[in-house]
N, C-alpha and C positions, 0 to 999 in steps of 0.2 A: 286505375283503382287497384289496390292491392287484395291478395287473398282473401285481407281478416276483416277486408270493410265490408262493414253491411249495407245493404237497399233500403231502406226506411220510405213507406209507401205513405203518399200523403192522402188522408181522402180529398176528394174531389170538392171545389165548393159550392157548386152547382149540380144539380141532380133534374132532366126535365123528364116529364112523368111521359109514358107512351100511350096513355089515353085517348082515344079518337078525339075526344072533345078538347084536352089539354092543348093538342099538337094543331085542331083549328085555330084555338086561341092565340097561338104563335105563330103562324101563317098570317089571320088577319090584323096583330098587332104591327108585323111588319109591312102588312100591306100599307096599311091606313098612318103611319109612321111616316114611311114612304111617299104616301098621295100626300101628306099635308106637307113635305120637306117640297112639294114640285111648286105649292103655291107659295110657301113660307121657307126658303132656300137657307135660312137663318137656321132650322132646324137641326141639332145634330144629330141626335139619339134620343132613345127610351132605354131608360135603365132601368130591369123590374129586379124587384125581390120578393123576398116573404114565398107562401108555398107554393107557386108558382114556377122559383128557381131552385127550389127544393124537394121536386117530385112527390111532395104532398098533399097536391091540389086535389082539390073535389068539385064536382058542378056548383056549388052552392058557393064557393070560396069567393072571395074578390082579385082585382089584380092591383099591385102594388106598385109603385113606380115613379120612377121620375122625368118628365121630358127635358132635355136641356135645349137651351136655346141661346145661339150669340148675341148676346146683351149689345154688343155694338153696332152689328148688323142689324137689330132687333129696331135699334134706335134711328139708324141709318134711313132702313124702309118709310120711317115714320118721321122722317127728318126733325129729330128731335135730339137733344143731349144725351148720353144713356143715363143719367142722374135723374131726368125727367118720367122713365119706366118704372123705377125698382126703386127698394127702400130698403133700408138694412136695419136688422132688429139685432140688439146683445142680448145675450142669454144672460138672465138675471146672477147665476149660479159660478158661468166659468169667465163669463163677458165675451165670448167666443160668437163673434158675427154672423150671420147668416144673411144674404142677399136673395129678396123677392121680386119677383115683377110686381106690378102695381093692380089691382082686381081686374082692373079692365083690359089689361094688356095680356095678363095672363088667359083670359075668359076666351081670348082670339084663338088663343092655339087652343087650348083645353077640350072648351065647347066642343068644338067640332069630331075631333079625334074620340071623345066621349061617347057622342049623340049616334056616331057611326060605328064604336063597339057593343053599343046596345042594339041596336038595330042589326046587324053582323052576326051576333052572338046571343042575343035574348037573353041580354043581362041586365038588372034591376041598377038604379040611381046607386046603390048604395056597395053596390060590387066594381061599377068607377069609382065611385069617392075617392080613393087613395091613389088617385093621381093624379101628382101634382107635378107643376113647372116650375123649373131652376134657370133663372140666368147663368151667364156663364162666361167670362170676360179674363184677358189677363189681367186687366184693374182689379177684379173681385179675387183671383186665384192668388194673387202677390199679397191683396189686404189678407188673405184670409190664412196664407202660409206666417206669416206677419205677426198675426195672432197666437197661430201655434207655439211660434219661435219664443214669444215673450211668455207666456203660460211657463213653458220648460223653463225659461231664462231665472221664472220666479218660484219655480221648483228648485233650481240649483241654489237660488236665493235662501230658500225655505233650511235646504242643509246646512247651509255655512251656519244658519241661525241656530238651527238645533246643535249644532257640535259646540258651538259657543257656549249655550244654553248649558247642555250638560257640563262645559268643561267647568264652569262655576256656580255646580252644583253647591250651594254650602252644606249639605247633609254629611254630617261627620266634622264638621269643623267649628273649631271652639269661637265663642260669642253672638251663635246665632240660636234664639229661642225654634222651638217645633212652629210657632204662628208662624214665624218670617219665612221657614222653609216653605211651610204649605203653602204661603203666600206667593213664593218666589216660582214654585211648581204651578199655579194657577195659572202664571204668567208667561208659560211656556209656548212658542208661537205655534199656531194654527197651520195646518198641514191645508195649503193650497188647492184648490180644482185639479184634477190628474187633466196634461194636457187634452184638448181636442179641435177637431179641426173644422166640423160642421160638413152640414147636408152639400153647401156646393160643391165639396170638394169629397167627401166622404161617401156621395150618390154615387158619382161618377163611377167608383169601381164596384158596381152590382154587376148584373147578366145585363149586356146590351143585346139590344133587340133593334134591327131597324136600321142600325145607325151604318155608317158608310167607314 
């Protein structure tokens, strides 16, 4: 490093509060993470976010997060296809996949992990709610980088359109009436979804909790 470079400090992107009650909640999320990975080995992690990984929690706050689970092995246990667990929903907006377990399969890990941080921690239905389970597969990671790639692809698409666009602007040039312009500017192409990659792959990098 030379003399004249500077340090440029990043904040931090996690921040866990010192709270007696904060620093239980992380103690028994890993326990209980833990206990259900010894009976459900498929388990990999809890990825929490929101104020929780933000040192903004309060007693009253919920916990946020996502368990992942190996969709293969998921299937394996249950000698079944992994097509037969999960169902894949497009996002109306960017068409950007997201891959679920199926209610009942996911209720297996959920339930449990739920019913024993309410009980654990004397927290209400509604301070679980916001956690949910992710399969997690290299079938789903490949479809779902797959979709990124083509989003971007139809971004770079989007430019070539627009330089065209502008390049045959007719404004300023003789035989074209003001209707045809406005019309021709009408026609100007639609600026794309800004890539995304979705929850199975976008979870993944919150604060793991638990995971091995």
């Amino acid at each position: 490093m030379s003399e004249t470079s500077e340090v440029v400090e990043v904040p931090k992107r996690y921040k866990l509060s010192n709270q007696e009650f904060a620093k239980e909640r992380i103690t028994v999320i890993k326990e209980e993470v833990r206990a259900l990975r010894a009976s459900h080995p498929e388990v990999l992690s809890f990825c929490m976010f929101g104020s929780m990984a933000t040192g903004t929690v309060k007693p009253e706050s919920d916990i946020d997060g996502y368990l992942f689970v190996d969709a293969a092995k998921a299937a394996a246990a249950r000698n079944l296809n992994p097509a037969a667990i999960v169902e894949t929903q497009k996002s109306e907006e960017t068409g950007t996949p997201t891959t679920y377990f199926t209610e009942a399969v996911a209720a297996e890990y959920l339930l449990p992990l739920k019913e024993a941080l309410k009980a654990k921690l004397s927290l209400s239905d509604e301070q679980v709610r916001h956690i949910r389970s992710r399969p997690i597969s290299r079938e789903i990671i490949d479809q779902q980088i797959e979709s990124c790639l083509e989003q971007m692809r139809e971004l770079e698409r989007y430019k070539l359109a627009i330089a065209e666009f502008e390049l045959n602007d007719p404004f300023d040039k003789p035989g074209y009436t003001e209707e045809e312009i406005q019309a021709y500017w009408a026609s100007r192409p639609k600026h794309p979804p800004l890539p995304d990659v979705g929850t199975n792959l976008s979870a993944m990098f919150h604060l793991d909790i638990g995971g091995e």
